[in-house]
Each structure stands twice: as C-alpha cells, then as structure tokens.
Legacy VTK file of the C-alpha trace (Angstrom):
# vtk DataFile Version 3.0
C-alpha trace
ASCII
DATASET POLYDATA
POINTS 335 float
26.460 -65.287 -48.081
26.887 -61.760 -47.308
28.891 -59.008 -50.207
31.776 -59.351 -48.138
32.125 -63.235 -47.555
30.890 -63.322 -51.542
34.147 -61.328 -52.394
36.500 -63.194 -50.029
35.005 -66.540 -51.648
35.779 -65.458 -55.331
38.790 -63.992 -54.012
39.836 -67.394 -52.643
39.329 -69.523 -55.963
40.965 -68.292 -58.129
44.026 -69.109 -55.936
43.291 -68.733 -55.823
44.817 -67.942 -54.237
45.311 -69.274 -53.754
43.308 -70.719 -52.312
45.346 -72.063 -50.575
45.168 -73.247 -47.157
49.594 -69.448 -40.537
49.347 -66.947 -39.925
51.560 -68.572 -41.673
52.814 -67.176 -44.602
56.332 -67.292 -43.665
58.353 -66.201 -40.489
58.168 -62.849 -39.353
61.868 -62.472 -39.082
62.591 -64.039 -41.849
64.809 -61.874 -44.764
64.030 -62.093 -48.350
67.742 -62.681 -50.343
69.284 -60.277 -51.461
68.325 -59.066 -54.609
71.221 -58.808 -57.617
71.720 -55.774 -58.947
69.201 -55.007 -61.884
70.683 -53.884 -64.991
69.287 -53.827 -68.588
66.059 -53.906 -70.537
63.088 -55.764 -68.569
60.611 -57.902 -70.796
57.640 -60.069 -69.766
54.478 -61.114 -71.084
51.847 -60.702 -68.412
48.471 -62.647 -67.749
46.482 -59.967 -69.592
48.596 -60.619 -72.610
50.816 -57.368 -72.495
54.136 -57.008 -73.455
55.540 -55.201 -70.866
58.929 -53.550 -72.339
61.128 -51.227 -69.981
64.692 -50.149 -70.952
65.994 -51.165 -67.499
64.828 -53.427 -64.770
62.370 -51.444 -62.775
63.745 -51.305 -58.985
60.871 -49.733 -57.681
57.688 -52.001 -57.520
54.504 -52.214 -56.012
52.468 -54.986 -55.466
49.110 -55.970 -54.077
50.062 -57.768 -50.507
49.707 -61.602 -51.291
51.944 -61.086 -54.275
54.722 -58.722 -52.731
54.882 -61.185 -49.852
55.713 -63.845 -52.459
58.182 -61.925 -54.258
60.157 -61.184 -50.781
60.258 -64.919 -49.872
61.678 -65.291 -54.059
64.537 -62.768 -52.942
62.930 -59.265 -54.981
62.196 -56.436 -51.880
59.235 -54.633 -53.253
59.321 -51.009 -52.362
55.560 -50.580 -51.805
52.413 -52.523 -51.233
48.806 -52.759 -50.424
46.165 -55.145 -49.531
45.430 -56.928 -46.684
48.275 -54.982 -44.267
45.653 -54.190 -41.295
47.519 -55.003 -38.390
45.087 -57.010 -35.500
44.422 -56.073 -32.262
48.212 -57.669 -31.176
49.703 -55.506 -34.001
50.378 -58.820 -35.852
49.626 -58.849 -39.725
47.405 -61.291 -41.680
49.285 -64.177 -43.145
48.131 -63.039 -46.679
51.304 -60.592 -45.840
53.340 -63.700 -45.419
56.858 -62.201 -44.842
56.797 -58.790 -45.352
58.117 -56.129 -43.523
56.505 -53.214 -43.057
59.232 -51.076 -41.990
60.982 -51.203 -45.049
57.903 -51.225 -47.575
55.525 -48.004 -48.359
51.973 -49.141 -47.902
49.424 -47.367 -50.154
46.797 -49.212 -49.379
45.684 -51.297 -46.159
42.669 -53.305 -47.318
40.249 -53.970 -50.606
39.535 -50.789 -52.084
41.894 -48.658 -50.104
44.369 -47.171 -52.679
46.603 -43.741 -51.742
47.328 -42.606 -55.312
49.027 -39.580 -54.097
51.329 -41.603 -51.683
51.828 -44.120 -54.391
53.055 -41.129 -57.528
55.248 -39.695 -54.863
57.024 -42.948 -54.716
57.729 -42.312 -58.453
57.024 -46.084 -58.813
58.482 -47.931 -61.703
55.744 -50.953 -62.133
52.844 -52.475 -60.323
52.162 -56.116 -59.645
48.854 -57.948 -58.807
46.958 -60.370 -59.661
43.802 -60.866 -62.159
41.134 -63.386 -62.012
38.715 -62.510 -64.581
41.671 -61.821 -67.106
40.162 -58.514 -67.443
41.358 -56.203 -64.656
44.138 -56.019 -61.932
42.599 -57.817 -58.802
43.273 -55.166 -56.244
43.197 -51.560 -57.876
40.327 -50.122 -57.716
38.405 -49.357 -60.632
37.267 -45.708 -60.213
41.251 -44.691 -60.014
42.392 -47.484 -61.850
43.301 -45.095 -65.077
45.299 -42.985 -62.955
47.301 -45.476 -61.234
48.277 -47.573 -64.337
49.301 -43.943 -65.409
51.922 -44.147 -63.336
53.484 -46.969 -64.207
52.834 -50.133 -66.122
50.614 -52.495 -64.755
52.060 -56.339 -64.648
48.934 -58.859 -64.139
50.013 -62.092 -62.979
47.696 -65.086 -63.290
45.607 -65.486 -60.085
44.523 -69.107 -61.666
47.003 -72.073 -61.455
46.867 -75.815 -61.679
49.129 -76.786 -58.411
50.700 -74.675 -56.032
54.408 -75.768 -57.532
53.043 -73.903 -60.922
51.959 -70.392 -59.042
55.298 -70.703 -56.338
57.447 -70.982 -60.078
55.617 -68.302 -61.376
56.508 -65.797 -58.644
59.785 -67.438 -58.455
60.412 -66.416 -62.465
59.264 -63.072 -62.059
60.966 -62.328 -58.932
64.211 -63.353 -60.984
63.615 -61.284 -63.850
63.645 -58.507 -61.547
66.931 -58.951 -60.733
66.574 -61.611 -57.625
69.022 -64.352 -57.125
66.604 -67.692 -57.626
69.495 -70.097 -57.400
70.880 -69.253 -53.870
71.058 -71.431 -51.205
68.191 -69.733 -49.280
65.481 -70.495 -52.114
67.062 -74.007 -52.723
66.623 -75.046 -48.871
62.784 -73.386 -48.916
61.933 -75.642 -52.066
63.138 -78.559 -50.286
60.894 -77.880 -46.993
58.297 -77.471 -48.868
58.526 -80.410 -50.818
59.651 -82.112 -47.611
56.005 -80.932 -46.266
54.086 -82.351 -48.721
55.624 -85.870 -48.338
54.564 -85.607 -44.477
50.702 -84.605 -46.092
51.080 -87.925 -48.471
52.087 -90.183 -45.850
49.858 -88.979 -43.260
46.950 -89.447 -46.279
47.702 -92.735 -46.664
48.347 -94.197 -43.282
44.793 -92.393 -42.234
42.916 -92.605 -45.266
40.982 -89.389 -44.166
38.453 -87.532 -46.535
38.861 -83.925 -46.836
36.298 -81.407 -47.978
37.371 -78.051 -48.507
34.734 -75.068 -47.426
33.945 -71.931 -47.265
30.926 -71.790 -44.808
28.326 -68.478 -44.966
25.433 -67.411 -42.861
22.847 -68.570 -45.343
24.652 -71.446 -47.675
27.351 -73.576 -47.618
29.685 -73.238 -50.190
32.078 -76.062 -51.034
35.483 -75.975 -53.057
35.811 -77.927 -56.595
39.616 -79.546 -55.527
39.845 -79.671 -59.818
39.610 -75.876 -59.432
42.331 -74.962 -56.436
46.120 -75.574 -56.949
46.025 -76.755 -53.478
42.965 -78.712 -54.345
45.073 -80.505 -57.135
48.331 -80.162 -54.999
46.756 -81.911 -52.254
45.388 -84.776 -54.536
48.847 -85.453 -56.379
50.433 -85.614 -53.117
47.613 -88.752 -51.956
44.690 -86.577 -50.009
41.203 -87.973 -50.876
39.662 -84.574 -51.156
36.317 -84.900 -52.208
33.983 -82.732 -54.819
30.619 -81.668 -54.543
28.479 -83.503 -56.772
28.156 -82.480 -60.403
31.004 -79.941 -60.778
30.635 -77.298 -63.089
34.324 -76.188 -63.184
33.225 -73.654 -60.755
35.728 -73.199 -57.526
32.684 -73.170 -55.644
29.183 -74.990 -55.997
26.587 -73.546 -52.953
24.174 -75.965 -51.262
21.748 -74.707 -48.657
22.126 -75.795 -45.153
19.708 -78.459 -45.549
22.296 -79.935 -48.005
24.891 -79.577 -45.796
24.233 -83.478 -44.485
25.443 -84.459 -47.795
29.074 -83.659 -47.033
28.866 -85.588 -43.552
31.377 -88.383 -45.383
34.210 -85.834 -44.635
36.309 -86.832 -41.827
38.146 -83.167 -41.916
36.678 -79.769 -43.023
39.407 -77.174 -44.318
37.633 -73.845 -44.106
38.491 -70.488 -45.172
40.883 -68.766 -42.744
39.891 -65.138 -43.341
36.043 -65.356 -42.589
35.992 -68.510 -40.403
36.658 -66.911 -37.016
34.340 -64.573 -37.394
31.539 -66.592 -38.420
31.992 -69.464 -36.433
29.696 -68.486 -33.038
27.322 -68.042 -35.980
27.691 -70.854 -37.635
27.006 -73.339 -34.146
23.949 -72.387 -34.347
23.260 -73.818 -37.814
22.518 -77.103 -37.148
23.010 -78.764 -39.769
26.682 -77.596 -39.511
26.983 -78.109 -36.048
25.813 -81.724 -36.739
28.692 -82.575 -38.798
30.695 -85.297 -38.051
33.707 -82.963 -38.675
32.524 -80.746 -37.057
31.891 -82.305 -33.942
34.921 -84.356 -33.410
36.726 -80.828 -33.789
37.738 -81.726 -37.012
37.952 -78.655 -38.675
41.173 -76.591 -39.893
41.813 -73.664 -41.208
42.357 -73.305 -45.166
44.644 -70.393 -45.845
43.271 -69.090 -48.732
45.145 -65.914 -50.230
48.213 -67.060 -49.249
51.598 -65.909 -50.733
52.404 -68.298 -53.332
56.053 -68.847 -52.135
57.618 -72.148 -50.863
58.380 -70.709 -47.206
54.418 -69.981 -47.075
53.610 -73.438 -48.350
56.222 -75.479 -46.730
54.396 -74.148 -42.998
50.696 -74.460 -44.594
51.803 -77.917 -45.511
53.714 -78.825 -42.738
50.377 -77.830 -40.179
47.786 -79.757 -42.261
50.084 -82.579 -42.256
49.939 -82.305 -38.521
46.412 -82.589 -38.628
45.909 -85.105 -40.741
48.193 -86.852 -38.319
46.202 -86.391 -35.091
42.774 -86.704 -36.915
40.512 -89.496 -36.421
38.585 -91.978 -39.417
34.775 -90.662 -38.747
33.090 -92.300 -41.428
LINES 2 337
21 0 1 2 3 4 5 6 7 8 9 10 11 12 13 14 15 16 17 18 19 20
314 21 22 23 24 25 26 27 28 29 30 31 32 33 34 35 36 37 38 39 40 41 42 43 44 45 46 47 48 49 50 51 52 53 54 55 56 57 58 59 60 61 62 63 64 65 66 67 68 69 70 71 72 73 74 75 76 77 78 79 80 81 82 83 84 85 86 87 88 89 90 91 92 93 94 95 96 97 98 99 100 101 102 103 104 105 106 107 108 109 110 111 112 113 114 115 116 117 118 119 120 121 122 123 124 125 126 127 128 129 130 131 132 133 134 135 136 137 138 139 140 141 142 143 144 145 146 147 148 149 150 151 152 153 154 155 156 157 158 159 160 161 162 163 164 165 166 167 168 169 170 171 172 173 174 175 176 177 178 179 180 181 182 183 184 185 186 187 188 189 190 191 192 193 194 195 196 197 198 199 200 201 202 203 204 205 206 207 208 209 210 211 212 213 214 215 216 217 218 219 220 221 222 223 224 225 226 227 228 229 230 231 232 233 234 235 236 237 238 239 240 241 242 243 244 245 246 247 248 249 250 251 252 253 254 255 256 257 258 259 260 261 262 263 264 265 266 267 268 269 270 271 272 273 274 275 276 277 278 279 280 281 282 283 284 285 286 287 288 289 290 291 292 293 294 295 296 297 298 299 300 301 302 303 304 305 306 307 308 309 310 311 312 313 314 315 316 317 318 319 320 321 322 323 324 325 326 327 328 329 330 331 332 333 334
C-alpha cells in the first residue's frame, strides 16, 4: 500500500476513528445548540495524561476537523479548525467535517500536514483539541511546528482509541459540556435516540439476513483487513447482532495485510465495508486485481462504503447507521 493509503489506514484504526463507517457526518444545515455561557475554572485530564488547568472556560478552541465536527453536533461552536476541510470539485466538504460550517469557523489548516501558525496565533486561541493514537503526540499537528503551536495554547489530546462508538460519542459529548455546551437539551436527547434507533434497524436487519461482514481497507499491492475487536464500530456492530468476521490469528492489530493471493480467503463475506476516503479512488484499480474482482462481494455489488474518520457524534452515527442498515436490508446471502 502506498505512504498515503498507509497513513489513511493507521489513521482509520485507531477510530479510529473511528473507524467508523455520508458524506454523512451530519446534515449540512444542521446547527450545533447553543452553547451556555462559559464561566469559571476549566479542568480535564486529557489522553496524554495532562492536567489541563485554565482559570476560565476557554471560548476560543481549535480542533483538528473530525473532532470539531463532533463537538458542533455536542452543542460547543469551535472557533477554528483544520484537517480534512478541502472542499471537492462540487464545493461539498468531506464527511470527516460532519457538520461544520465553514463560514463561521477559521480554518488553519485544510489537509494532513497543512498548519497556518500565523493565522492560528492571530486568533489568540485559548486551547487546541485533537486526537492521539500513539499516546505520544497530537494526531494532526505537525511535528516540525508542533512546539510553537502548543505555545500558544494548551494542547487537549483526546483518545483516538475506543471500545464502541457509544464510548467515543460520550467522550466528545463530556468534553463538549465542560466547555460550556448544553448536553441535556432536547436537540442532543432526540440525536441519541436516532442513533440508537439506527442501530436497532442494523440488529434486525443482521438477524433476519444473517449476512457476514468483513471490514477492508483494500491497497494496490495487499489487502488489508480490519480486526472488528479493534474498531468501536467493529465492536458496535457486533453488540448490536452483525456477524463481522476477523482475519485469522489476530494480533490485536486494527489491521492484519494478506497479499492478493490471500484475498480468496475472505470470499465467506457476503458484504465488504471498505474505507470511504481511498476507495473511490482506487477502485478502477482495484478491478483489475483479480482476485478482488473475483469476490463474491464484490461481484454481486456488495460492497459499501466504511466511513472511517468520522465525527464521533450521534447525528454522524445515527446516518452511518441508518445507511448500512439499508444495506444490509437489500443485500443478498452469497455464501
């Protein structure tokens, strides 16, 4: 697999994201609640294991894109962001930017290792949110000016590792509130419920179909296939009734790579989830791998997108859900 499919793999796990399976991370129109007003001393323990202390509730944050998306659908309106804010060629924004809306956030950075530091200390920011996978280093700030943006302001590393989806949406959901969001509204209370409502849909449709589901991340020279164990959608996704299956011998690893010759091994899966920011581009590629193009998945058109890097909020989820259960629904018992 190429650097850049390598990165967007490890990025995945840990989700990791998230990973985690519309353009979907929320609706475009959609408003985040609004936030209370903060007021007095702002505590929390971070994923790196820093106390982060402030004498009031910093107002303005920025936050890498998947995690500022998440903390507008929780009701907290970041002031700034960067990450994966590229507009496509329709002007329309990945749906690792879930919700977010552009014209009322500074963006400092538009993709990995795209930073403005200058933009970002005129902004006279207050804190800075992203994730960390390796419990080492904030995900998306890039190392070389890493010591002069956490300069700025305190850097708050939230876990990029979770068991189910429900533990990472809570997560974001607590933070959001300690910044001064109101997690008790009505708004937050109906988006729990649709996305709880969602994954009933994905356990019935799992258990009237009884489809197997392999979760992928396909590259030009091996196919790399998702541990469920190690995904909070993989373990979502199980506790809700999906037989998603594991590659052989796990080695808590979110991803064990086979070569394509291997790739016959996973022809039991009925469905392929695969990851949504490198599929499209590969795929014209990829038919031409035959031992891809061979499986049964793949050839009853059984393959759906995985939205990996998605904002861990329950708007996002409750539409990721609500699609795969979809699918599930019009998919077909292959094997």
């Amino acid at each position: 697999m190429n650097s850049r499919l390598t990165r967007l793999a490890g990025a995945a796990l840990a989700v990791t994201v998230s990973l985690a399976l519309t353009a979907c991370g929320g609706d475009d129109s959609a408003e985040p609640a609004a936030s209370a007003t903060a007021s007095g001393p702002f505590e929390y323990k971070d994923a790196l294991g820093k106390d982060i202390k402030l004498d009031q509730t910093p107002t303005t944050v920025v936050a890498q894109s998947s995690v500022a998306a998440a903390l507008w659908d929780a009701g907290f309106q970041v002031k700034g962001a960067y990450g994966e804010l590229k507009p496509d060629a329709a002007g329309k924004l990945s749906y690792q930017a879930g919700s977010l809306d552009l014209s009322k956030v500074t963006v400092v950075g538009s993709t990995y290792g795209e930073f403005d530091t200058e933009k970002y200390a005129l902004m006279n920011p207050q804190l800075l949110v992203d994730y960390t996978f390796d419990n080492k280093a904030l995900w998306y700030v890039p190392a070389a000016q890493s010591e002069k943006i956490l300069s700025l302001a305190p850097g708050l590393a939230v876990p990029g590792n979770y068991k189910t989806t429900d533990e990472a949406i809570s997560t974001m959901v607590d933070l959001a509130g300690k910044l001064g969001a109101d997690t008790k509204g009505a708004a937050l209370t109906t988006a729990k419920t649709d996305y709880e409502s969602a994954l009933t849909a994905v356990g019935e449709a799992a258990k009237t179909s009884g489809l197997k589901v392999a979760i992928m991340s396909p590259g030009t020279d091996s196919l790399y296939v998702a541990d469920p164990a190690q995904l909070p959608e993989g373990n979502t996704l199980k506790n809700a009734g999906l037989d998603v299956i594991s590659p052989p011998n796990p080695k808590n690893e979110v991803f064990a790579q086979f070569s394509w010759e291997k790739a016959v091994d996973f022809k039991d899966a009925d469905v392929i989830l695969v990851d949504a920011r490198t599929y499209d581009a590969s795929k014209a590629d990829l038919a031409k791998v035959p031992t891809w193009a061979n499986l049964p998945a793949v050839k009853a058109g059984q393959v759906y997108p995985w939205y990996a890097a998605a904002p861990y909020s329950y708007q996002s989820y409750a539409k990721i859900y609500n699609e795969l259960a979809g699918e599930l629904k019009s998919a077909k018992k292959l094997s």
